[in-house]
C-alpha positions as CSV (number, residue, x, y, z in Angstrom):
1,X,125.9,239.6,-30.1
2,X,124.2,243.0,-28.6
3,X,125.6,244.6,-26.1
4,X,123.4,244.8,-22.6
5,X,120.9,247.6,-22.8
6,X,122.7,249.9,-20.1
7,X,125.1,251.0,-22.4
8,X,122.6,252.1,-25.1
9,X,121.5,254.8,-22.4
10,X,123.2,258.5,-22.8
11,X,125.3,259.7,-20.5
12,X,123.1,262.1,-18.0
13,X,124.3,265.6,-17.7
14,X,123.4,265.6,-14.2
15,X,121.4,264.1,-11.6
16,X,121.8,261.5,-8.8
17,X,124.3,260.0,-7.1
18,X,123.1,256.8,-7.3
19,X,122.4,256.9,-10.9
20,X,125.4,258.2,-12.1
21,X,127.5,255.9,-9.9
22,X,125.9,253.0,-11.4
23,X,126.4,253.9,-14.6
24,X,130.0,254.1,-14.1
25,X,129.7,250.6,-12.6
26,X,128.8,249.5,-15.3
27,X,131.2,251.3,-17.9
28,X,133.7,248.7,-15.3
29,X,131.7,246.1,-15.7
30,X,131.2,245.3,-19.5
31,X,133.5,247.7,-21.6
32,X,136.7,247.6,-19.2
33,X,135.7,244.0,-18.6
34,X,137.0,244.2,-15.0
35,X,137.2,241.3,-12.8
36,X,134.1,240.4,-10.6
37,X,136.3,240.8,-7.3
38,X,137.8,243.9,-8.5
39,X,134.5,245.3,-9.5
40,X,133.2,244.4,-5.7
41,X,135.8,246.2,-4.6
42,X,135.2,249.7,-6.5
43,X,131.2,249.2,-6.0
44,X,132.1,248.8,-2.0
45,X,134.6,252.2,-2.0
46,X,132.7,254.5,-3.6
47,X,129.1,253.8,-2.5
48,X,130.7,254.2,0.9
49,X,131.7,257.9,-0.7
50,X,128.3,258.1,-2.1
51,X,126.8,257.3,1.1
52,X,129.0,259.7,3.3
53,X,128.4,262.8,0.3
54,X,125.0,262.4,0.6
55,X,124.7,262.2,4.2
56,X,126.1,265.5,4.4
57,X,123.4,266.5,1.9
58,X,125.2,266.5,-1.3
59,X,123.1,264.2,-4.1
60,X,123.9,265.3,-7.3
61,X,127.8,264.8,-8.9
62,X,128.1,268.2,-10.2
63,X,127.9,270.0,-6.9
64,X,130.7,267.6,-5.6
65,X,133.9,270.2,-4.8
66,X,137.8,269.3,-4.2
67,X,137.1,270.2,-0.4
68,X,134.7,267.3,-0.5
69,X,136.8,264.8,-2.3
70,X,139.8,265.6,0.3
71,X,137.6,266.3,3.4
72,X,136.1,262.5,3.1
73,X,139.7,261.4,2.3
74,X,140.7,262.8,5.6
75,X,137.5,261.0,7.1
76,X,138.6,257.9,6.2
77,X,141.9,258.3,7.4
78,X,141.1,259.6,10.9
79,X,138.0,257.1,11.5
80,X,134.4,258.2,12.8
81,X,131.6,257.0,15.1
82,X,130.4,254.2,12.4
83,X,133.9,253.3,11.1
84,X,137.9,252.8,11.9
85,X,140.5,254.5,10.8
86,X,142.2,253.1,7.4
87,X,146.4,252.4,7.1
88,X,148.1,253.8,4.1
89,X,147.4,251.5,1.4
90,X,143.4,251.4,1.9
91,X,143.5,255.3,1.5
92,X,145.7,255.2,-1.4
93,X,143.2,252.5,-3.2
94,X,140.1,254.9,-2.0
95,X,141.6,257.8,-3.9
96,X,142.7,255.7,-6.9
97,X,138.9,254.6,-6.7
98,X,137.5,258.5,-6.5
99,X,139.9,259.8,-9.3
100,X,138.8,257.4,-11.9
101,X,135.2,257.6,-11.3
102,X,135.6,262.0,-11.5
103,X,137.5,261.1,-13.9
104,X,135.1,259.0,-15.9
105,X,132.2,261.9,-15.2
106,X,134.3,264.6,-16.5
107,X,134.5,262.5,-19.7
108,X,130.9,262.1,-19.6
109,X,129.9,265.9,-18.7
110,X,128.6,264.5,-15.4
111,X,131.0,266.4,-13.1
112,X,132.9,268.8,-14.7
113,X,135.6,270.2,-14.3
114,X,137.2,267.2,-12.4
115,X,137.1,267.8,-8.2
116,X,139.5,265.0,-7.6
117,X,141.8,265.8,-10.2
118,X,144.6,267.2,-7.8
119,X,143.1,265.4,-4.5
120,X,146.3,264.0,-2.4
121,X,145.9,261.2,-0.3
122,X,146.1,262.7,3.4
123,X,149.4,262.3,5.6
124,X,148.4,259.7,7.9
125,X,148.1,260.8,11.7
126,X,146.6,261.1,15.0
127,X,144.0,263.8,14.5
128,X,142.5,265.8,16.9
129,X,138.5,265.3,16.9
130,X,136.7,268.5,16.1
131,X,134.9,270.8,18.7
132,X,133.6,273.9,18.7
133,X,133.2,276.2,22.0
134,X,130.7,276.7,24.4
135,X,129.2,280.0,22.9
136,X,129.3,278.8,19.3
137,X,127.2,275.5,20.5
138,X,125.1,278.2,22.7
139,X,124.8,280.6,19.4
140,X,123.6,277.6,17.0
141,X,120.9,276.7,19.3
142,X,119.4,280.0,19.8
143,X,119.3,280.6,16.1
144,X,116.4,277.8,15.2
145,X,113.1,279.7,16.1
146,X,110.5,278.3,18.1
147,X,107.1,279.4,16.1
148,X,107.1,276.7,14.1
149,X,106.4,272.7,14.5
150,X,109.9,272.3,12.1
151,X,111.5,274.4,14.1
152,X,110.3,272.9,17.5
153,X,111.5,269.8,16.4
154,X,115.4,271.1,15.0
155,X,116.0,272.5,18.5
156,X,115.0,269.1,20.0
157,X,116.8,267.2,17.9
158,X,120.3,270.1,18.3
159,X,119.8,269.9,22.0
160,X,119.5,266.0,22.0
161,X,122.6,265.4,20.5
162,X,125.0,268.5,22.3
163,X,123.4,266.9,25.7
164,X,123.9,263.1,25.7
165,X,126.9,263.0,22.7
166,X,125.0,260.1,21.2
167,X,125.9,259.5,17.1
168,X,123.5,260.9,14.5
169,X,122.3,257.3,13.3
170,X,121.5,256.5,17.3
171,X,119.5,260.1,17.5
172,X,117.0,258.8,14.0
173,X,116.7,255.5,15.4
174,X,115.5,256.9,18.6
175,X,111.5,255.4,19.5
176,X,109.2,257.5,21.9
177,X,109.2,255.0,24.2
178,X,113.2,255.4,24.8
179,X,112.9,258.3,26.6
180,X,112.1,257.8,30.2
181,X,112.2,261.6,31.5
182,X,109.1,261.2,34.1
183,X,111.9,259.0,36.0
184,X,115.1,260.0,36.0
185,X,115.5,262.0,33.1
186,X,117.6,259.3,31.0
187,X,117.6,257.7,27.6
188,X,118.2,254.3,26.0
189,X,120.3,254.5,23.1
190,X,121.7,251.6,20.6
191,X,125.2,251.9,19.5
192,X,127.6,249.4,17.4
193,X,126.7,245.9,17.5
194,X,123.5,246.9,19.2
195,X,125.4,247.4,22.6
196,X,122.8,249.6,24.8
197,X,123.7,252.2,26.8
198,X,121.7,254.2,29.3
199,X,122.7,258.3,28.9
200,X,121.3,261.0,31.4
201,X,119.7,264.2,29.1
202,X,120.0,267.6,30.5
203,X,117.4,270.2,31.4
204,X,117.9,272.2,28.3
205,X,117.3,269.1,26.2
206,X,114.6,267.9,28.4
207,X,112.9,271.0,28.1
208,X,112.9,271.1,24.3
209,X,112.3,267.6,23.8
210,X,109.3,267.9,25.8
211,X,107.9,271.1,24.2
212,X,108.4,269.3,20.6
213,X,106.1,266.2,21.5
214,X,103.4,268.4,22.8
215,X,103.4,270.8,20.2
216,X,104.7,269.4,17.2
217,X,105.0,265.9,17.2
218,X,101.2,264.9,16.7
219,X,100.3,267.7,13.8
220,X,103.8,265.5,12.2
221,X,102.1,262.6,13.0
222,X,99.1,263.2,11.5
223,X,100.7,263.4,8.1
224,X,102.2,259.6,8.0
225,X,101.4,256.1,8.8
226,X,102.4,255.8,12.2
227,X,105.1,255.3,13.6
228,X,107.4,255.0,17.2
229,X,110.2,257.1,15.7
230,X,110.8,260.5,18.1
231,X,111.5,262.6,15.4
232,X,109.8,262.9,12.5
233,X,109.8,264.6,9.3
234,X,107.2,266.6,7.2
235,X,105.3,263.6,5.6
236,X,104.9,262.2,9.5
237,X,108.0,259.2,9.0
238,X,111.2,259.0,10.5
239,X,113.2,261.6,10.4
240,X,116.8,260.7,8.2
241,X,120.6,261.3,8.8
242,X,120.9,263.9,5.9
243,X,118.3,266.0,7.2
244,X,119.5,266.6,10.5
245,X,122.9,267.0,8.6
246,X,121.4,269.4,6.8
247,X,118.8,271.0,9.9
248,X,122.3,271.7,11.8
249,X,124.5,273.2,8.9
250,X,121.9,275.9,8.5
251,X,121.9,276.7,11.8
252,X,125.2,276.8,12.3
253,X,125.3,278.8,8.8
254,X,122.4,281.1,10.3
255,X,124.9,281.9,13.6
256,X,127.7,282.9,11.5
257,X,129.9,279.7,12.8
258,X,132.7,279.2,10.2
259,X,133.6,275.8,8.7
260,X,131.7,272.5,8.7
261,X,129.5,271.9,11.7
262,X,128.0,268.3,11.6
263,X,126.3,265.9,14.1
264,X,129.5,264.4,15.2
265,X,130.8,268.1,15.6
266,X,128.6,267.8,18.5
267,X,129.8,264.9,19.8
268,X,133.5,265.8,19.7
269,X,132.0,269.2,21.7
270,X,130.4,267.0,24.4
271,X,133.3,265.1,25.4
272,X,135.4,268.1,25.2
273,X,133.3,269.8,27.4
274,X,133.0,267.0,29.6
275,X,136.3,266.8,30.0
276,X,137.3,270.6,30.4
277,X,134.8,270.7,33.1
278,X,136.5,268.1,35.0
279,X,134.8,264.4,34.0
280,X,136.3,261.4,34.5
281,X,138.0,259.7,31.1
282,X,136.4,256.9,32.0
283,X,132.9,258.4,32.2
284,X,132.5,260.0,29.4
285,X,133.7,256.9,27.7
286,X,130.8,255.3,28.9
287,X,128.7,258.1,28.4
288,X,129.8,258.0,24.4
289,X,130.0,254.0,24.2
290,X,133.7,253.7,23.2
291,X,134.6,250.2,23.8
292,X,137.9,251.2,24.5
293,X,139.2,254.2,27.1
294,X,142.0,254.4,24.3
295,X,139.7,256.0,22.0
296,X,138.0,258.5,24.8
297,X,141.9,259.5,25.3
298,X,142.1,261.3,22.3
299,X,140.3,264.2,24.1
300,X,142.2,264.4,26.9
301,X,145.1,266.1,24.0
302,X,142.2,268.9,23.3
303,X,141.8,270.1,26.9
304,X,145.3,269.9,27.7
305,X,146.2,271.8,24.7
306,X,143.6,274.2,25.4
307,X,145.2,274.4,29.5
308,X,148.4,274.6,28.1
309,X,147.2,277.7,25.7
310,X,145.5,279.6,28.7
311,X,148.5,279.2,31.1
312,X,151.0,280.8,28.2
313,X,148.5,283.3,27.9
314,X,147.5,284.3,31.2
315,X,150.6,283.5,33.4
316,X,152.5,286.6,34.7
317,X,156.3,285.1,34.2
318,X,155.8,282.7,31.4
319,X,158.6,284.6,29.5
């Protein structure tokens, strides 16, 4: 009996994501001889990690670092915008998941050395979200410059999300025909389950949204098919979630802002913001379509740590 033809193929030394994961797949599949639900299960985990990687712009195996491997470990404990949290046990079967595969490309020269070789699963916790201040969010946005359509477009995009908080995948599927600015300056936006939410945009955004569709938008436009989509990229389509991941991290790179900055970096900073300048919980929970004031709450502990830090430092009989 010969064996399928995938296993005939030599191992690549580098080169996607995707292809490399399926090849692994299929090491699982026909010379480990796994069963098919535990094979479902290993093809759900880590295209979940290939999907998240690559969002954040990394495509190819070998540029994958331990910082990566432990930083979406930590994701996946904490819960995002587009998924909960995970208990314990569903952390612990990710990581068993992510060693073998490095593991397996190590073997193979596809990712070597190993990144996830010494990768921990996280202590399980409440974490804090992520913001950044006022002048670093200030310092980001100044640094994309205006003389070009790519760079009218990047500030857009930048000042859309820091003004309305809405998640990166709501931003992409934005249409033209969302925006309503000539009536009171507001914007439709589609969050989980396709629950729709109306969100006011600032001047600053308005401003910059505006100059990119008179400037930029129709030379873009010229270059594709047609489409609704707001934002678009070079070739005129829609605009995807790893390239304003990647628009934003060299700006904030360009700044000189330490550590990761991503799209939901932004978001955190909104409702922190909100709330440090004296929102209502309970409106910026609607404002960031939590279906539950319980999550919004979270960010109540950033601003009163952040009181708490000003009053010890500022206070003339603290000690």
């Amino acid at each position: 009996m010969s064996l399928p033809e995938a296993t005939a193929q030599p191992a690549p030394k580098s080169g996607t994501f995707e292809s490399a994961l399926r090849r692994y797949l299929q090491h699982l599949a026909i010379e480990r001889g796994l069963a098919k639900n535990t094979l479902d299960s290993y093809r759900r985990d880590l295209t979940r990690y290939q999907e998240t990687l690559e969002t954040r712009g990394i495509t190819d195996p070998a540029l994958i670092t331990e910082n990566d491997v432990s930083g979406y470990l930590q994701q996946l404990a904490r819960g995002d915008d587009e998924h909960q949290a995970l208990g314990p046990r569903s952390v612990a079967r990710h990581t068993v998941a992510i060693r073998q595969l490095h593991k397996y490309w190590e073997l193979e020269e596809i990712c070597a050395p190993n990144p996830a070789r010494e990768v921990q699963p996280p202590t399980v916790g409440q974490s804090l979200p992520k913001a950044i201040s006022i002048s670093a969010v200030t310092q980001i946005l100044d640094s994309i410059a205006l003389d070009t359509p790519a760079g009218l477009r990047d500030r857009a995009i930048l000042e859309f999300l820091y003004s309305t908080g809405a998640r990166i995948s709501e931003v992409v599927g934005l249409d033209v025909d969302d925006l309503h600015f000539a009536d009171d300056a507001v914007v439709r936006l589609f969050g989980k389950g396709s629950k729709e939410r109306v969100v006011p945009v600032g001047g600053y955004a308005q401003r910059a949204v505006s100059d990119y569709l008179v400037r930029a938008r129709p030379g873009l436009a010229t270059k594709g098919k047609g489409t609704p989509a707001l934002f678009l990229n070079q070739r005129g389509g829609r605009l995807s979630r790893q390239s304003v991941w990647l628009i934003l991290a060299k700006a904030a790179q360009r700044a000189g802002i330490e550590g990761e900055v991503s799209p939901h970096t932004l978001r955190h900073s909104f409702a922190t913001h909100l709330l440090e300048g004296g929102a209502d919980v309970r409106v910026v929970q609607e404002l960031l379509g939590h279906a539950s004031v319980t999550t919004t709450q979270i960010y109540t502990k950033v601003t009163v740590d952040s009181l708490r830090e000003a009053y010890l430092f500022a206070h003339p009989r603290v000690n």
